[in-house]
Residue, then its C-alpha position, 0 to 999 in steps of 0.5 A: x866143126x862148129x868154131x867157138x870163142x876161147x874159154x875166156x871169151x865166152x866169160x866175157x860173152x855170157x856176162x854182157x849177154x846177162x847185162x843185155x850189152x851184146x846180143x845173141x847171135x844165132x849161132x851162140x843161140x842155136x847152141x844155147x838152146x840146145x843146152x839149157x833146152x830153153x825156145x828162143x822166146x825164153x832165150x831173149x826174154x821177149x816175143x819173137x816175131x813171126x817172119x812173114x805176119x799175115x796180112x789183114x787183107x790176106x785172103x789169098x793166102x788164107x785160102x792156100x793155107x785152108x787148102x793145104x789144110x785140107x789135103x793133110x790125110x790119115x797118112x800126114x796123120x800117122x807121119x805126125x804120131x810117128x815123129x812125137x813116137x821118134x821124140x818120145x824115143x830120144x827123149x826117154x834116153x838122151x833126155x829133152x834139152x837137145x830137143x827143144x827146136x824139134x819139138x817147137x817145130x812139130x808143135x807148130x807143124x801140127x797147130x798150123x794143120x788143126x787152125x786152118x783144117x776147117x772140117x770135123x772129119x779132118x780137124x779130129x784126127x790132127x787135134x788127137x796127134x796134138x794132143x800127144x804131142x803137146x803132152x809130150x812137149x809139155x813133160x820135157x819143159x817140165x824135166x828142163x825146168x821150164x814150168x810156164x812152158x809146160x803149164x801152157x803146153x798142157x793147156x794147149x794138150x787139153x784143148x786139142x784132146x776135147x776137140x779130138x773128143x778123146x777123153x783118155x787124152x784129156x785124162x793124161x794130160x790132166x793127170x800130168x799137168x798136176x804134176x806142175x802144181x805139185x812141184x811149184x809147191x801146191x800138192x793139195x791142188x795136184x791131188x784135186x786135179x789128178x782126181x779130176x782126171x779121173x774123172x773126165x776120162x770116165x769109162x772111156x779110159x783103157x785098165x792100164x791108164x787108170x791104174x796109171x792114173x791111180x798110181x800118180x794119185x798115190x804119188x802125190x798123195x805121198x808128197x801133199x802127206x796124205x799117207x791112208x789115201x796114198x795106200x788107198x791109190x795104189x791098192x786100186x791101182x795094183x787091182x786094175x793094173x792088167x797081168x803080165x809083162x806088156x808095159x805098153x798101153x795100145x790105145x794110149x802110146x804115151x803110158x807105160x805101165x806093168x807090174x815093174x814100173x808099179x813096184x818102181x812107182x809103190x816104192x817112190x810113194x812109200x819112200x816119201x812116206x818114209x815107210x821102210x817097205x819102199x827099199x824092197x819094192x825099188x830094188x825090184x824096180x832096179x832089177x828090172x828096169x828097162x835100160x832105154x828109160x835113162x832118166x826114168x832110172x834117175x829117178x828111181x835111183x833117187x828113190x832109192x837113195x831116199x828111202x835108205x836116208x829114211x832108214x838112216x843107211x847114208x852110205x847107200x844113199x851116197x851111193x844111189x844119188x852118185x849114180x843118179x846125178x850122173x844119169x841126170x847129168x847125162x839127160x839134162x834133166x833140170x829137175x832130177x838135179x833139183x832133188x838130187x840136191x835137196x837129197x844131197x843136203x840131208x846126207 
């Protein structure tokens, strides 16, 4: 059992932690981070330095480090896709404040293995288990609210898919990293990029991640108050879209999209549009919603909850946000709880 000061301690604590008069223990940090989903760099506002720098004339362990390196075999490779597999899984349920130091170790794992690989044939395979990872990384800084850490995250995402020479990879993560633009209140640009993201991943790119990229192009159409070619997005969208239940892309684990999770998304589109067909289309959504997809349901209820404010039915909209901010509380998510309240205020 972890044991924690008293209730009024911890006032006291969290003030002179704020003035910079006590520092943070690693236990109160360890608990911290936890909670607020922040890295310990975030947590004490300065870089931490590194426990055993390399020395300039280290080449002994340059070596080691080369050689470890080059031991990492598809095996290692797998074992690393199926840990980001095991955070994506927690994540999409429990949420990402209580996985900030998991996923800042396995990001370090994996880039310690792409810096010192030396070969092609061993760099390709690690940079693409990268790349998800840090895609992956980069939506949970985002959902916490930490938007220079996702922005860097995709950044190092990109790098790792264009070494990985894996142009679906650098589509995602593109098209993902709009939206940090679009939320820091620049919907013009996420537009511009999230097309860029097409085109990048050219033909290379699987039906269902283009009609997934379509549908985010839509999305932030509706939010940057480009209602014809958010129409025009999810027409296509709906068009590429391959037919049936099968939600999973197999050669993109990360994308999740059938003709549900379209109706959930065509539905949050409209309802920024404040068109009235959006209540149809997300209760659509509602009824068939994966239960593992928490915070995804958040989302959707907040949908919901906007597109009954545009019609002007507040009681359902109460409704929706109530069970919405209880998702949101549940996962964490820091942003879900932004436009809850920004939803709230119009009630």
């Amino acid at each position: 059992m972890l044991t924690i000061a008293s209730t009024a301690s911890l006032r006291v604590y969290v003030s002179e932690w704020e003035n910079g008069k006590r520092p943070i223990s690693e236990r109160y940090a360890k608990i911290l981070r936890a909670l607020l989903g922040v890295t310990n760099e975030e947590l004490y506002g300065r870089q931490i330095a590194p426990a055993e720098p390399i020395q300039t004339d280290g080449y002994d362990e340059l070596v080691t480090r080369i050689d470890a390196a080059r031991s990492v075999s598809l095996t290692m490779v797998k074992t690393f896709m199926d840990q980001t597999e095991l955070l994506r899984t927690v994540d999409r349920q429990m949420g990402a404040t209580s996985l900030v130091d998991q996923m800042t170790g396995h990001l370090t794992t994996l880039e310690d293995a792409l810096t010192f690989a030396v070969l092609p044939e061993t760099r390709r395979p690690v940079a693409r288990a990268l790349a998800g990872a840090a895609t992956l990384a980069a939506w949970q800084a985002l959902d916490v609210g930490a938007v220079e850490r996702a922005w860097r995250h995709y950044e190092l995402g990109k790098r790792a898919a264009k070494e990985a020479d894996q142009p679906m990879y650098l589509a995602h993560a593109t098209a993902e990293q709009a939206y940090v633009l679009c939320d820091a209140g620049r919907p013009l640009i996420a537009v511009e990029l999230v097309r860029d993201a097409q085109r990048v991943g050219g033909k290379m790119m699987s039906p269902r991640l283009q009609a997934w990229l379509y549908a985010a192009e839509a999305e932030i159409c509706a939010k940057a108050g480009m209602p014809a070619e958010c129409r025009r997005a999810l027409d296509k969208a709906v068009r590429l879209l391959p037919p049936g239940d099968e939600a999973r892309d197999p050669d993109m684990l990360s994308i999740f999209l059938n003709e549900g999770h379209l109706a959930r998304w065509r539905g949050n589109a409209l309802a920024l549009l404040g068109d009235d067909d959006a209540v149809d289309d997300l209760y659509v959504a509602l009824d068939t919603a994966d239960p593992t997809f928490v915070r995804a349901t958040a989302g959707l209820r907040c949908d919901l909850a906007q597109a009954h404010l545009a019609r002007g039915e507040y009681d359902q909209a109460h409704d929706h946000l109530r069970q919405a901010r209880l998702l949101a509380n549940r996962t964490g998510s820091v942003r879900h709880r932004r436009r809850i309240e920004q939803l709230t205020r119009r009630l």
